[in-house]
C-alpha positions in Angstrom: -30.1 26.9 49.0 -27.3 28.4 47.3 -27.5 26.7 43.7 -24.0 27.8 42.0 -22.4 26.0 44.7 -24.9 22.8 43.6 -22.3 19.6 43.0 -21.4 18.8 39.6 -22.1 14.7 39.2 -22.4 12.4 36.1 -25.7 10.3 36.3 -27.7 9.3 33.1 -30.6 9.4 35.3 -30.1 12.4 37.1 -32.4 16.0 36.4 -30.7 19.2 35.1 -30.6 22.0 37.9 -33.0 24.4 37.8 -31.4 27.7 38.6 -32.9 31.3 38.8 -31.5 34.4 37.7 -30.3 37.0 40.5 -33.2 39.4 40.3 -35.8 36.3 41.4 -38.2 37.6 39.3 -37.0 35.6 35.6 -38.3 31.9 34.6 -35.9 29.4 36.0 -32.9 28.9 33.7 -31.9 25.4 32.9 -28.9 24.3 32.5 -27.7 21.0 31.3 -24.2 20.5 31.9 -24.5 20.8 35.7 -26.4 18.1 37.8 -27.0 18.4 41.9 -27.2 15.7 44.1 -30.9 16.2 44.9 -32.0 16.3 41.1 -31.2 12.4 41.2 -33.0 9.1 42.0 -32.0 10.1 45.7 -34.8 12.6 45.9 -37.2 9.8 46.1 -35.7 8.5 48.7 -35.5 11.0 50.5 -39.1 11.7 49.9 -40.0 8.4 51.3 -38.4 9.1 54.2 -40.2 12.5 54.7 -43.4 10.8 54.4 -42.3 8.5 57.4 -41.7 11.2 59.5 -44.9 12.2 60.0 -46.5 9.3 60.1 -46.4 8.6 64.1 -47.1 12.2 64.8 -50.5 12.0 62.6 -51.4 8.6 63.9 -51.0 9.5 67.8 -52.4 12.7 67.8 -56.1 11.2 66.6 -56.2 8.3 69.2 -58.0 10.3 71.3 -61.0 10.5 68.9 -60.9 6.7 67.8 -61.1 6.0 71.5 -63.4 8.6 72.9 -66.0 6.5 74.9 -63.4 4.2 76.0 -61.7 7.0 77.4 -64.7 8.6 79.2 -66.1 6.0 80.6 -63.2 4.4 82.3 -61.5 8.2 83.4 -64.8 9.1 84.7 -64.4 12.2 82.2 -67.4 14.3 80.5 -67.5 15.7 77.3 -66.5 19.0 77.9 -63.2 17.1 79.9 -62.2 15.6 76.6 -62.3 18.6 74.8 -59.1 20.0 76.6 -57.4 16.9 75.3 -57.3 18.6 71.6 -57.5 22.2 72.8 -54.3 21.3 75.0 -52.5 19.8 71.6 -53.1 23.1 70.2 -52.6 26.0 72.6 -49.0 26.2 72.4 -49.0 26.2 68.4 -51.4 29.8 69.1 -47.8 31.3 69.5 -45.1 28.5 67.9 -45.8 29.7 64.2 -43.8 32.8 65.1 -40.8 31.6 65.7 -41.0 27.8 64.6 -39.5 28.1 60.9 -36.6 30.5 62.1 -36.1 27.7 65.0 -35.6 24.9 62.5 -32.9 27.1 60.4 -31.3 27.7 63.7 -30.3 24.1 64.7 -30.3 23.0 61.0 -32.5 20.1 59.6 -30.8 17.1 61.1 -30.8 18.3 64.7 -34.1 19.4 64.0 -35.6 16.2 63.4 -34.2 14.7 66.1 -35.5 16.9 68.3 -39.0 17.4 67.6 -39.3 14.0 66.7 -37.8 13.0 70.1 -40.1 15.7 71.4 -43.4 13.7 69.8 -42.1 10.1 71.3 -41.7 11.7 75.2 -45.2 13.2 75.0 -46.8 10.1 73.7 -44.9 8.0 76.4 -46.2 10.0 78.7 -50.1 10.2 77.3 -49.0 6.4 77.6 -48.2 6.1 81.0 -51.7 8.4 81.6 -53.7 5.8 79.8 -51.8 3.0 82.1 -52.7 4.8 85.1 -55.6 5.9 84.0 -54.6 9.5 84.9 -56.3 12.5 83.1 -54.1 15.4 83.9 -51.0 13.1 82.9 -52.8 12.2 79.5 -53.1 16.3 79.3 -49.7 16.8 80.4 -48.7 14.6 77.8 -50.3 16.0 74.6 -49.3 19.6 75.7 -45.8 17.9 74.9 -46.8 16.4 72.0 -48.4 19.5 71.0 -44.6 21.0 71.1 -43.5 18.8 68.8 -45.9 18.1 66.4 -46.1 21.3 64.4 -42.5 22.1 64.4 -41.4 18.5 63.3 -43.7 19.4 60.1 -41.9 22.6 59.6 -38.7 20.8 59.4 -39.9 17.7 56.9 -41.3 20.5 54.6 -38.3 22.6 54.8 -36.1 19.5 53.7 -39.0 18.3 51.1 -38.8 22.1 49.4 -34.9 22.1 49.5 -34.9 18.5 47.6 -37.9 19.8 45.2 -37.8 23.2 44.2 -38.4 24.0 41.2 -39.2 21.0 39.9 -42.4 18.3 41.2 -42.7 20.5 44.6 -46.7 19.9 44.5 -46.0 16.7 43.9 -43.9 15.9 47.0 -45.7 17.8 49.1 -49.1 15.9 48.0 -47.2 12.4 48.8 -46.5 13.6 52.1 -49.7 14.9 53.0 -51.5 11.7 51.4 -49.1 9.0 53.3 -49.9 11.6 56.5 -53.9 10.9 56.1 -53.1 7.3 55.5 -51.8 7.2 59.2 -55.0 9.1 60.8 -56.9 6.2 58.6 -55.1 3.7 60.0 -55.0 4.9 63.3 -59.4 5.4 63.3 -59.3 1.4 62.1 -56.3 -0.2 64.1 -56.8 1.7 67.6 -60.7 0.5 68.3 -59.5 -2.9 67.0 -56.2 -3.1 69.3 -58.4 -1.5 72.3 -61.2 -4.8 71.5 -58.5 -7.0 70.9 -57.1 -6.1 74.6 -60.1 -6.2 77.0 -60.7 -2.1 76.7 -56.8 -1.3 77.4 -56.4 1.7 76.9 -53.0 2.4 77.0 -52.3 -0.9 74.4 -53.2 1.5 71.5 -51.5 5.0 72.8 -48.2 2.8 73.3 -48.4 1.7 69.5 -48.6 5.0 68.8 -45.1 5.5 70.4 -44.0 2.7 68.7 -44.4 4.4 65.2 -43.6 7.8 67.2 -40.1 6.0 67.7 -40.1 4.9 64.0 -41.1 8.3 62.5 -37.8 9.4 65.0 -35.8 7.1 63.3 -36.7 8.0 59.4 -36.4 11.3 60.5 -32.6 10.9 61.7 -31.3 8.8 58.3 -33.3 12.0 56.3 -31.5 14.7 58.4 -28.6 12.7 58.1 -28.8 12.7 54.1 -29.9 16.3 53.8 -26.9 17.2 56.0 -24.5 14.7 54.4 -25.6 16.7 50.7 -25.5 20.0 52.2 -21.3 19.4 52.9 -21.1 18.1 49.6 -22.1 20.9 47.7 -20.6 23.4 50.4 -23.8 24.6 51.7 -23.9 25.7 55.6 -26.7 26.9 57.6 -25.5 30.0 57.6 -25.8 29.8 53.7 -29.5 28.9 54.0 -32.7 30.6 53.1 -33.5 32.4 56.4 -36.2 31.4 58.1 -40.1 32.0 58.1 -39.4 35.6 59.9 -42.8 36.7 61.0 -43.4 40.5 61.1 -46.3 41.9 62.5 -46.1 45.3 60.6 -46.5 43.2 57.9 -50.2 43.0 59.0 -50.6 46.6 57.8 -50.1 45.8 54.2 -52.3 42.5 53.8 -55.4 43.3 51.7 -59.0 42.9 52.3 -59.1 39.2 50.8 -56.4 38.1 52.9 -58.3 38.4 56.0 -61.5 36.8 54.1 -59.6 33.9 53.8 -58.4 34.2 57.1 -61.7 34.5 59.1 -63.1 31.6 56.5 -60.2 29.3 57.6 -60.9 30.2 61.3 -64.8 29.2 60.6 -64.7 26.2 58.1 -62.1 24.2 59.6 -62.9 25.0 63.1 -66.6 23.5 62.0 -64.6 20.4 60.4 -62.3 19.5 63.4 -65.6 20.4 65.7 -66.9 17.6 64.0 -64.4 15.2 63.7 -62.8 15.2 67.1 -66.2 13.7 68.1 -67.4 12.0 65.1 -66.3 8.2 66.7 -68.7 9.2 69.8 -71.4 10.3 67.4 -71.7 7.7 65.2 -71.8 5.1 68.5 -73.9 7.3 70.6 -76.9 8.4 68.1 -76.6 6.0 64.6 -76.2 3.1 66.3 -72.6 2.2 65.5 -70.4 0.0 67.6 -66.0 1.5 68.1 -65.1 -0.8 66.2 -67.4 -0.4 62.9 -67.2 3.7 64.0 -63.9 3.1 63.1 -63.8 1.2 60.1 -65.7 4.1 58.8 -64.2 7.2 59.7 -61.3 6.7 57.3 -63.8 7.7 54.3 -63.0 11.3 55.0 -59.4 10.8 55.3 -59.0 8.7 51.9 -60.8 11.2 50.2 -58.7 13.7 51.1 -55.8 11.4 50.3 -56.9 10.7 46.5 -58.9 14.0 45.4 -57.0 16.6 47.1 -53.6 16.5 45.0 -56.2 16.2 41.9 -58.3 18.7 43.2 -55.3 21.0 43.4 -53.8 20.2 39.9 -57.7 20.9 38.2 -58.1 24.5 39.9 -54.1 25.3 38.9 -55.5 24.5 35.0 -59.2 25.8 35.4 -59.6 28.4 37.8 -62.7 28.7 39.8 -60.9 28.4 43.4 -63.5 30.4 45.2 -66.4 29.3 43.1 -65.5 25.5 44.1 -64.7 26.6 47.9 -68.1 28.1 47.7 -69.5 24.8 46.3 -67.8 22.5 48.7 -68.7 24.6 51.7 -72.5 24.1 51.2 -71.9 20.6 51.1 -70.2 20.5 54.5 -72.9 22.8 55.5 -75.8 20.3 54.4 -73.6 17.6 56.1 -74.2 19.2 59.4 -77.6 19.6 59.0 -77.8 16.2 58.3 -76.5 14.8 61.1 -78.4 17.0 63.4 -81.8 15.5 62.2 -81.0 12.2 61.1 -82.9 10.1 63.9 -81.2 8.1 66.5 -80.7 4.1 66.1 -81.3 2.4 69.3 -81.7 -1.0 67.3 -78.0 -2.9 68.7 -76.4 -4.2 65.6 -78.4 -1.7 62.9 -76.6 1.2 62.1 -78.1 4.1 60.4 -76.1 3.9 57.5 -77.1 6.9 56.2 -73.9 8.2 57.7 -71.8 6.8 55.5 -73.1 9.2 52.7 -72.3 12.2 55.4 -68.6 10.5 55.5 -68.2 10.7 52.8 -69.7 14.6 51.7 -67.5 15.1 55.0 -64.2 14.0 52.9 -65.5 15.5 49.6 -65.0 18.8 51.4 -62.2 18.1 53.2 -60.2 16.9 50.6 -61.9 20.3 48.2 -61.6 22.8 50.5 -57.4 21.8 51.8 -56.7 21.8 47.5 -58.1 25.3 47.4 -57.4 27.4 50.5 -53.4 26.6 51.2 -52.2 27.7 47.6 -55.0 31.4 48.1 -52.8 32.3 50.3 -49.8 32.9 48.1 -51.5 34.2 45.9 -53.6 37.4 47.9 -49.9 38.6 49.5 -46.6 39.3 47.9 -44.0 36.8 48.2 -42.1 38.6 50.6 -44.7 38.3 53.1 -45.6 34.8 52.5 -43.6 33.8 55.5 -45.8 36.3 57.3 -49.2 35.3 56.1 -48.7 31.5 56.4 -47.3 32.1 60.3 -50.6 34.1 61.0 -53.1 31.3 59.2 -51.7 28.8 61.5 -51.7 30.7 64.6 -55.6 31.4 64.0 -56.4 27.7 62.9 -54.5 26.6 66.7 -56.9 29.5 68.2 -60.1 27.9 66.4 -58.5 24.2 67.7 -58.1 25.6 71.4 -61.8 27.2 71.5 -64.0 24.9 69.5 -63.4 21.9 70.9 -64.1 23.3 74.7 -67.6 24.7 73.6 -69.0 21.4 71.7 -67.6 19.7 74.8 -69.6 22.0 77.2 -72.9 22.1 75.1 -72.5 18.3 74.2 -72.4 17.9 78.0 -75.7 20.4 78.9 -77.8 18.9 76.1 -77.2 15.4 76.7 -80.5 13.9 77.4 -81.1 15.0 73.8 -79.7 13.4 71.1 -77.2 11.7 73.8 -75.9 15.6 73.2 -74.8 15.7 70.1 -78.1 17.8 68.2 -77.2 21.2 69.5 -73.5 20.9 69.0 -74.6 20.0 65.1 -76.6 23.2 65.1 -73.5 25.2 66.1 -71.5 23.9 63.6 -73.5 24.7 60.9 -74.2 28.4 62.3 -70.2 28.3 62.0 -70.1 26.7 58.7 -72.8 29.1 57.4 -70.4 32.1 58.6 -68.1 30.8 56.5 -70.4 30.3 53.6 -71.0 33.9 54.3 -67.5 34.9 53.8 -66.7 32.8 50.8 -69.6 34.7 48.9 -67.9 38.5 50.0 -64.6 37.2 48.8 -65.9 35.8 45.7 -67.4 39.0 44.6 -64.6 40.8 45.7 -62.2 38.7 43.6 -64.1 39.6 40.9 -64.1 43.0 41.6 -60.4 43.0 41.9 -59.2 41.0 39.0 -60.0 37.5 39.7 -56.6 36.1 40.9 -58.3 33.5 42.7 -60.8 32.7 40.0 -58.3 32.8 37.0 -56.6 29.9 35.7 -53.4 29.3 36.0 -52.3 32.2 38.5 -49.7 30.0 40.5 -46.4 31.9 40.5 -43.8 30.4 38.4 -41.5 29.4 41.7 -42.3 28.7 45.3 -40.1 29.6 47.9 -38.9 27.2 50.4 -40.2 30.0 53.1 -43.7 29.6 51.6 -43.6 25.5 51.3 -42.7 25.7 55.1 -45.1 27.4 56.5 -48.0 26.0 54.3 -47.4 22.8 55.8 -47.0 24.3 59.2 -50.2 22.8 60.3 -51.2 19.4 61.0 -54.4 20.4 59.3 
């Protein structure tokens, strides 16, 4: 955004600008006689409304899980079938990082949101009208749409949410939205097995409240692009005016240093062993610990409202004490003992006695969740230089949509060959462990090499002064 032409208002309440000398490189100048429209109460507005936008898309996109056996059992689908209805979501986002900032600078914020946002509510119609007719390839047809709008509608709330927050409570607003996010994948795991027992096992009953909130996430997204667009006039500001957009290079690639690729390869391993896990977790906990869909579901949402709380704490405690690597380290070998766990916990065949043992996995689950998303996301800025942010972001998310296409077909296929044991769901436990104890492998190289190199990661207080709105887009590129 181009800050001298920010709009001069009198508000009592309203924040001085925060305004950065032409070399990009000096602590922000503040200066009090000059107030912008986004430094007043209006923000938070406007940050409610970004935290709307999401919600459908987050909600809808882990119905599946919620309703696994549901699913298989009346689409006559295996295991290794429901796997292509996440590795679907995310093969197109394999490529969309590339060109998916620069596309939301090209049609500007407002048309933007109504796009992708429309985008989100014609997939989920269609996964819908699968459900209704109990049609798998439509489901699949369906979230290969909602795949195309998913990821890109986050690239546009996050642009917007950086434009109304830089400089000043970016973290902040960018935790809110990813907490309210999380809040909607809880209260889709709870709501969606209730809805489907409330109905007699309809299927599509839940996936069409998901394009209910779908529509409503379209409609906070309009009135935010609306405001953001309204502003933008105000203070003279066109797209042409704009920050470009994330501009991937892939010469870039050439200059990226040893530790950027650790914690690229540790991404690919530790959250592919987390979504391994929970795009299935509903299934396991009702097919070896004795758990009805409904109780599964009540559950579940530990790992998500951990992630909720701790992660924005999390973040703030390794911005003032350091230690990122250490703690990724720590939080790693919990997930790792997690899978372990559930791997030789024994099965409960006793109806209506759940091992609840699982609820202490849950919860290590969200413990490392909520750890490892405080840590990883700000590494990145800090192992490339800010030019290349853009860059380094674009190629994170293109490997985590990779891990998301692949992991999910192969626990699908063993869960299906090793089902007489452990209804399937041992061996795919062991796999996700080996995976887990790569990464734990990685984590230890990139530890000692941090030290070796000056300990950016490890130090305290190594954020940069002032993120750019490049970087905040593409850190929230991914649903994940």
């Amino acid at each position: 955004m181009a800050q001298d032409d920010a709009l001069t208002i009198n508000d009592k309440n309203a924040e001085p600008v925060t305004r950065y000398a032409a070399n990009d490189a000096a602590e922000p100048l503040i200066e009090p006689g000059n107030i912008g429209v986004r430094s007043t109460k209006l923000r938070w507005v406007v940050l409610a409304l970004a935290c709307l936008t999401n919600v459908g898309s987050f909600y809808s996109f882990d119905i599946p899980g919620a309703l696994q056996t549901g699913l298989e059992d009346q689409l006559k689908i295996t295991d290794d079938d429901f796997a292509y209805i996440y590795s679907l979501y995310s093969l197109p986002n394999i490529i969309l990082p590339f060109f998916g900032g620069v596309i939301v600078d090209r049609l500007g914020n407002l048309i933007a949101m109504g796009v992708f946002a429309g985008i989100l509510i014609i997939g989920q119609c269609i996964v819908t009208a699968g459900a209704y007719n109990l049609s798998f390839p439509l489901i699949l047809a369906g979230r290969v749409v909602f795949g195309l709008g998913g990821e890109c509608l986050s690239v546009a709330q996050s642009s917007i949410i950086a434009k109304w927050f830089m400089g000043k409570e970016l973290s902040l607003a960018l935790g809110a939205s990813l907490c309210v996010a999380r809040l909607g994948s809880s209260a889709n795991s709870v709501l969606s097995t209730s809805i489907y027992s409330w109905t007699d096992n309809k299927l599509w009953v839940p996936f069409l409240v998901g394009a209910v909130l779908c529509f409503g996430s379209w409609i906070a997204g309009l009135v935010l692009g609306g405001i953001d667009s309204r502003v933008d006039k105000q203070e003279g500001i066109s797209k042409d005016g704009q920050e470009d957009g994330a501009k991937i290079s892939l010469n870039d690639l050439k200059s990226f240093k040893t530790i950027y690729y650790l914690l690229l390869f540790n991404c690919f391993f530790l959250y592919g062993a987390f979504f391994g896990l929970n795009n299935n977790l509903n299934k396991i906990m009702q097919d070896r610990f004795g758990f009805s869909n409904q109780q599964a579901g009540f559950c579940i949402p530990i790992v998500y409202i951990c992630s909720a709380i701790i992660t924005p704490l999390f973040g703030k405690f390794t911005d003032a004490k350091g230690k990122r690597v250490f703690w990724m380290l720590i939080a790693s070998s919990l997930f790792f003992l997690d899978h372990l766990a559930i791997a030789f916990l024994p099965d409960t065949t006793a109806e209506g006695r759940p091992n609840y043992a699982m609820i202490a996995v849950l919860l290590g689950v969200g413990l490392f969740y909520a750890t490892y998303a405080a840590i990883f996301w700000p590494c990145i800025s800090l192992v490339v230089k800010e030019h290349m942010t853009g860059t380094a972001y674009g190629v994170v998310c293109s490997l985590q949509n990779l891990m998301l296409t692949i992991i999910p077909l192969a626990i699908g296929a063993i869960a299906k060959k090793t089902k007489a044991f452990h209804a399937g769901y041992f061996w795919t436990e062991i796999l996700l462990a080996a995976i887990t104890a790569t990464g734990i492998i990685i984590t230890t190289w990139m530890y000692f090499l941090d030290i070796k190199t000056g300990g950016i990661l490890n130090n305290a207080g190594t954020s940069r002064a002032k993120s750019s709105a490049k970087r905040s887009k593409m850190s929230s590129f991914s649903k994940h």
